[in-house]
N, C-alpha and C positions, 0 to 999 in steps of 0.2 A: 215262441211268438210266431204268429201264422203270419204268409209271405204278405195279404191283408194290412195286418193290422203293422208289421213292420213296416210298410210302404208308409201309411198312415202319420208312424211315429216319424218319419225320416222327411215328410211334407210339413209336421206342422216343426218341425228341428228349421226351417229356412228361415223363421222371421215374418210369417205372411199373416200373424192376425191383425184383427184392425182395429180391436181398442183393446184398453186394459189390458195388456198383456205386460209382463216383465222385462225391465231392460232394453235396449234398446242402443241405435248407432246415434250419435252427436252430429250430424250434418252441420252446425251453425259455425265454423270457423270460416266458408268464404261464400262469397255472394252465390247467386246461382249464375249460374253458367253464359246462359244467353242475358242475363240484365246489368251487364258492365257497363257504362257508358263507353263512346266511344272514341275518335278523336276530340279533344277537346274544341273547341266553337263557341266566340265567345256570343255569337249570336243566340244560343241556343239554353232557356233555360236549365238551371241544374237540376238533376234528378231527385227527385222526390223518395228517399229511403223506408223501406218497408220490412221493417222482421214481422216473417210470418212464419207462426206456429203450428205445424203439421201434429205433433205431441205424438204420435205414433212414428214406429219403426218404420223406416223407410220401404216402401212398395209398390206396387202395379196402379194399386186404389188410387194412388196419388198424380197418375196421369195426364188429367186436365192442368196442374200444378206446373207438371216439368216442360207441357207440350206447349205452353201458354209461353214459358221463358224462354224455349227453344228456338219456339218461333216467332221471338221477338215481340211478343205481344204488350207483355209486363211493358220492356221497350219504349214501345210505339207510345204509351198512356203515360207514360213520362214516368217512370218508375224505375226505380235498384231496388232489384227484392233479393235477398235473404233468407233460404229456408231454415226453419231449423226444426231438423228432425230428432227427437228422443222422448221417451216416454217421461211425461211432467204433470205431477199431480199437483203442482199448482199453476196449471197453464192459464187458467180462468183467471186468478188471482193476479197472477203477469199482465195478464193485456186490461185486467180491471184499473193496473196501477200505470200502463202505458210504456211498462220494459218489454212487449211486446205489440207490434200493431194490430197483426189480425192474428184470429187463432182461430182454428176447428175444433169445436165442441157442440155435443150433444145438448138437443130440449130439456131434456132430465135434469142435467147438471146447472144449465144455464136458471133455468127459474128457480130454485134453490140460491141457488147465489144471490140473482137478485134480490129475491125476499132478504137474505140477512148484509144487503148494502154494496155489495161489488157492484160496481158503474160501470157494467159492460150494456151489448146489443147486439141481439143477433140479428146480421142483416141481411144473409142468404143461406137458402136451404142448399145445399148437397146433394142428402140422402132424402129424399122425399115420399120414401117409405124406410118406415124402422126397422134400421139393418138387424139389432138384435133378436134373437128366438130361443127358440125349444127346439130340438131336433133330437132324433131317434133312428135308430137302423131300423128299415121298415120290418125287417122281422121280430122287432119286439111288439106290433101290437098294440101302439102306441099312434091312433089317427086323429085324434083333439083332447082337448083340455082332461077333458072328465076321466082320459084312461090314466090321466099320471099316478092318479088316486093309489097310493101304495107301492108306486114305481120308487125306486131310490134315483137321482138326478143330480149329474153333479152343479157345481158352481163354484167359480172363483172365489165366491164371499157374499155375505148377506150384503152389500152396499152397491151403487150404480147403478147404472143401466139395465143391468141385468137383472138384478134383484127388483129393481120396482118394473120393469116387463112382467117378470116372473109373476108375480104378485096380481097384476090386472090379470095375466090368463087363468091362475085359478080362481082368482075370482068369477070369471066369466064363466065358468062352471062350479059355484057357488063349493069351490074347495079354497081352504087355506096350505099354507107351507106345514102347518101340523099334519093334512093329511098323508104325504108322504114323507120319506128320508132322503134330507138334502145333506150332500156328502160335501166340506168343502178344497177346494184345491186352490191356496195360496197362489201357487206355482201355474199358474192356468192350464196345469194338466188335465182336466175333466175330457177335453177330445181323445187325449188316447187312453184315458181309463175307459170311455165309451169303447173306444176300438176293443179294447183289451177283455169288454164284455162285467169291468169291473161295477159299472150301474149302467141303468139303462135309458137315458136320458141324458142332456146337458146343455149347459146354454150357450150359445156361440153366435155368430154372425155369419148372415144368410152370406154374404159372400166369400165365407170362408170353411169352417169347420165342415159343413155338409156337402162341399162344392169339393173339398179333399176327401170326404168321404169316397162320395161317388166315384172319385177317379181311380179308388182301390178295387172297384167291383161291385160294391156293398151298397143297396141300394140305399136312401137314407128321407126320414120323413119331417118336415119342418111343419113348427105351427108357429103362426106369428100374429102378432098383437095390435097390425092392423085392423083386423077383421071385427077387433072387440072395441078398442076405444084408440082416438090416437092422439099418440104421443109423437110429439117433431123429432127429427131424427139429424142428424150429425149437420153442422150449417156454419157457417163465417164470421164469428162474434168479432166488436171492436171496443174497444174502452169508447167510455162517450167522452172522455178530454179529446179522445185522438180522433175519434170521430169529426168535434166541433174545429179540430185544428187541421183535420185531414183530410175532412170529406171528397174534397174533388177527387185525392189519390185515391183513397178508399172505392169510389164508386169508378174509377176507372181500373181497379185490381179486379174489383168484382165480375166486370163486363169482359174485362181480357179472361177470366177463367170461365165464364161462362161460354163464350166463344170457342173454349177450347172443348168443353163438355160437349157443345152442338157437334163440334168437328169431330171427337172419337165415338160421338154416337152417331153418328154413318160413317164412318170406317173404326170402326176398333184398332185394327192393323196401327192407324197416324198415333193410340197410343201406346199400344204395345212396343212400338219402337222408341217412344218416347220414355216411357219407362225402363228401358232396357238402357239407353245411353244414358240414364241419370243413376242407373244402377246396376251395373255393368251383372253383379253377382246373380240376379236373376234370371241370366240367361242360362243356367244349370237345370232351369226345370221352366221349360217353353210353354209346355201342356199343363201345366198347375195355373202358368201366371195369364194362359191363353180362357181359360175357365173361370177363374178369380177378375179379369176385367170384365168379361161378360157377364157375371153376377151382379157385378159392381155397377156396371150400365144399368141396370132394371133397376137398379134401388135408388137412383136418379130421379125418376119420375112415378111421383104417385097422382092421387085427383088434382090437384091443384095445379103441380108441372104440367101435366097433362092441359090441362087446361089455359093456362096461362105461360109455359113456358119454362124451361128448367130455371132455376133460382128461385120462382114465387113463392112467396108466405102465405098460407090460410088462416088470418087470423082466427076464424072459429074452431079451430084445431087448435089454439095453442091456450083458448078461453078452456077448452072442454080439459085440457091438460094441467093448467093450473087448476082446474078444481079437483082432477083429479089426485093430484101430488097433493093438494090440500088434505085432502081425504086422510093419506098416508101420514100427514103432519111433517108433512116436510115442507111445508111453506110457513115459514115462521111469524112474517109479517107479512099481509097482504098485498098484495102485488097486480096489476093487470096487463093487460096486452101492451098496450103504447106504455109500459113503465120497460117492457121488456125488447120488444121487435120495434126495425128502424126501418121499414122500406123506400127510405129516402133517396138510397142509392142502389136498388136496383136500373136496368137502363130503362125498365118500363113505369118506373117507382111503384111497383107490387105485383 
């Protein structure tokens, strides 16, 4: 193995992908950190309990999260929150039934669901461009849609995110998944079978797979599925029971994360550290997790953040998504925007 692609294998061995990946650490046995209440005061009402559903392995991504508890924010909004970090494939299904309050899940997954009845909402964007992609070593050759045409390309599995991305970018160059060979890796080895030159494509997230790439030398080329149609990207769903029964809390979780977002995007640094004392073990690789929050910041704000501020919804993004997962027949029962998105509790309500 080249010193490359061994770097490569030993970056993505830390834990740092940011969905779908296997396994995963349990964070849910104690509160977070800074959201204990304090002395007790009986003037003072009781705190408002929140388990929130991170569903991915604990990382740098999650910074606005930690810096928000940290720094007493959760706190101040009258909240005990409760992360719980580990990878859960029925996280949507948990906060639909209200064993979870909030959770982070992608557009893809969310509107599927509610077509077949889960009574969730998603009530803030995240990622405001769609972290998921294509990426390639720039020297295979590979600079849009139309070159995959007979590339082999791995993938965890024909289902999620990645698979319906997949799908809209060849389409967007009027190819199907028959035109080339999709190789799949359970195991979400497809980054170092890349490394390893095993195929020449694979699908990853922009602030991760190609961001380790590059840190080995290896230049690497990303296509992403903005450009073609869009689909809403990673955001803060709630059950609508918990919603109708929690809103205040709910839109004051929301406000305190957001605030934290504003705050590490001018200084990075206030997350980087915040991440680091909520996860003591990523301080083994400074330079991965200093590259991974900087990605991670960009895919914060797309038109609409841009426009209106990080957490807004576009609702004509999530119209043009629903049709297009229709398309795919993955909408089972019809569904629309106000069946799905609640921006009741953003601080600017949208």
């Amino acid at each position: 193995m080249s010193s490359p692609v061994r770097a490569l294998a030993i970056l993505l061995s830390l834990g740092l992908l940011v969905a779908g990946c296997g396994g995963g650490a349990d964070r849910s046995a104690a509160p977070a950190s800074g959201s204990s209440a304090g002395p007790s005061d009986e003037a003072s009402p009781k705190a408002v309990e929140l388990t929130v559903g991170l569903g991915y392995i604990p990382s740098v991504q999650f910074a606005p999260f930690y810096l928000a508890d940290q720094q007493g924010y959760y706190k101040e909004a009258g909240l005990e929150v409760t992360f719980q970090n580990k990878i859960d494939p029925d996280l949507i299904a948990l906060v639909g039934q209200g064993s979870i309050d909030i959770g982070l899940a992608d557009g893809t997954s969310v509107i599927p669901a509610v077509s077949q009845g889960i009574p969730i909402r998603y009530v803030a964007t995240v990622y405001g461009r769609f972290p998921s992609i294509v990426y390639a070593k720039a020297s295979a050759g590979i600079a849009r849609a139309a070159d995959l045409a007979g590339k082999k390309l791995g993938i965890p599995g024909r289902y999620g995110s990645s698979w319906i991305m997949l799908q809209a970018l060849l389409k967007s160059a009027k190819l199907s998944p028959d035109d080339l060979e999709i190789v799949e890796y359970p195991d979400f080895g497809q980054g170092a079978a890349l490394a390893a030159g095993a195929v020449d494509a694979a699908t990853g997230f922009v602030n991760n797979e190609p961001v380790q790439l590059e840190l080995t030398g290896e230049s690497a080329t990303v296509l992403r599925i903005d450009d073609v149609t869009p689909l809403p990207g990673n955001g803060l769903i709630v059950g609508a029971a918990t919603l109708d029964t929690k809103r205040d809390a709910i839109a004051g979780f929301v406000a305190a994360t957001l605030r934290a977002m504003e705050e590490i995007k001018a200084d990075p640094q206030a997350g980087l550290d915040a991440a680091l004392e909520a996860v003591p073990e990523l301080a083994s690789a400074p330079e991965v997790q200093t590259a991974v929050l900087a990605a991670t910041i960009e895919t914060w704000s797309g038109p609409a953040q841009e426009a209106n501020g990080l957490g807004a919804i576009e609702k004509a993004d999530w119209t043009a998504s629903i049709e297009y997962l229709t398309s795919l027949g993955l909408v089972p029962r019809p569904v629309t925007v106000d069946d799905i998105v609640d921006v009741g509790v953003l601080p600017d309500g949208g």
